[in-house]
N, C-alpha and C positions, 0 to 999 in steps of 0.2 A: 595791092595784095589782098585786100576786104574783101572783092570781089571775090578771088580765088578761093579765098577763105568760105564766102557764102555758097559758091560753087560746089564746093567739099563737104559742107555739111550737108547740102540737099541730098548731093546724090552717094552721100552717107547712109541717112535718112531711106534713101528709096532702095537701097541695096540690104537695108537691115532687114525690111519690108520682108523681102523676098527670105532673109535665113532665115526670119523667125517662123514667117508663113507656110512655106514650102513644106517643108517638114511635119508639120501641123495639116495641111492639105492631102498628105502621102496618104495618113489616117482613114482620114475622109472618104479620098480616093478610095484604098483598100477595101473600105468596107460596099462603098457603092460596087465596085467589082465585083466583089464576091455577088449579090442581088443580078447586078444586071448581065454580068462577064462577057461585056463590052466599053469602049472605052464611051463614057457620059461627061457632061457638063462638067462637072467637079476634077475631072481627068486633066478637062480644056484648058481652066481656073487655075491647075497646078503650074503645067507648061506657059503658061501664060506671064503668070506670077516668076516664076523662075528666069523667065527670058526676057522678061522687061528690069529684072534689077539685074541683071547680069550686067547690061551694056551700065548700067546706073555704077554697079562694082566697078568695074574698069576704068570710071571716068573718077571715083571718087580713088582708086588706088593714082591714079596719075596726076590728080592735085594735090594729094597727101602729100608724093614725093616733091612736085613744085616745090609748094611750101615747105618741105624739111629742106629743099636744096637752099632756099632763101634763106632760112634759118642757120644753113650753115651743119646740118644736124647734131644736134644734141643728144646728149646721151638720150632723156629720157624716146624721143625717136626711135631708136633701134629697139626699145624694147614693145612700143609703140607698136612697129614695123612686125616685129616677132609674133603679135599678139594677133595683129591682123593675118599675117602670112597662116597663124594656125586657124585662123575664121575662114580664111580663102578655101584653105583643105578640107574644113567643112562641108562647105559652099560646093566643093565638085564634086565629094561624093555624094551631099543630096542631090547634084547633078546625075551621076550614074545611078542614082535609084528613080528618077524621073524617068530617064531614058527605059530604064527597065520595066517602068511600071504603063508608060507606053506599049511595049508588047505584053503586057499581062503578068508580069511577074512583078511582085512583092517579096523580098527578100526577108524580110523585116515583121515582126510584128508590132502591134500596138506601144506596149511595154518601152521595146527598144527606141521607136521612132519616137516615143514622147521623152526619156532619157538622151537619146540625142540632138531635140527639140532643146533642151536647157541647158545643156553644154555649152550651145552658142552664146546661152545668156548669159552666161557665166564669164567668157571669153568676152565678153561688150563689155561688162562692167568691170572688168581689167583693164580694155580701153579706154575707159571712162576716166577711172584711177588714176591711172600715165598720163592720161591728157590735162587734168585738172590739178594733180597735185605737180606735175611735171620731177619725180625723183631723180 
């Protein structure tokens, strides 16, 4: 079970990557668009970043469950589970402003995308909370 355990946090780890980055990238993006209004480098770097932690989310949502299944789940689990399910919703609609920002549209301004950018962090460190003090 260490394994799994070590398993989970990496691709924890590389899926945080992608919510805390993405989002942060969107910015970036946006503004290089505006300049060049074509998709550049920084465009590439978003898509990129987002679809290498995605598979990383997936793999870490499926040894989370392992492990709560081992565990028998506990309460603190569920709330655990809650905490991430709202990081996930997160996670796709930076997904649909990626896709969007692929055909040239930015929905979003600065402001909002970095306000949404700290949401997620906010949301980790409640994971965090539940993981370590386990209430």
């Amino acid at each position: 079970m260490d394994w799994i355990k070590v398993l989970h946090l990496l691709c924890v780890m590389g899926w945080m990557t992608g919510v805390f980055a993405a989002p942060r990238a969107l910015i970036f993006w946006r503004r290089e668009y505006d300049k060049l209004q074509d998709f550049g480098p920084t465009g590439d770097l978003t898509v990129r970043i987002y679809r290498f932690s995605l598979g990383l989310g997936v793999i870490a949502v499926i040894s989370g469950l392992w492990l709560a299944l081992q565990w028998q789940f506990p309460g603190w689990v569920f709330v655990k589970l809650g905490l991430v399910l709202l990081m996930a919703v997160h996670y796709g609609y930076t997904g649909t402003l990626v896709l969007k920002a692929k055909r040239g549209i930015f929905p979003h301004g600065d402001r909002f995308l970095r306000i949404f950018n700290e949401l997620s962090v906010l949301v980790a460190i409640g994971v965090l909370i539940v993981v370590v003090f386990k209430p």
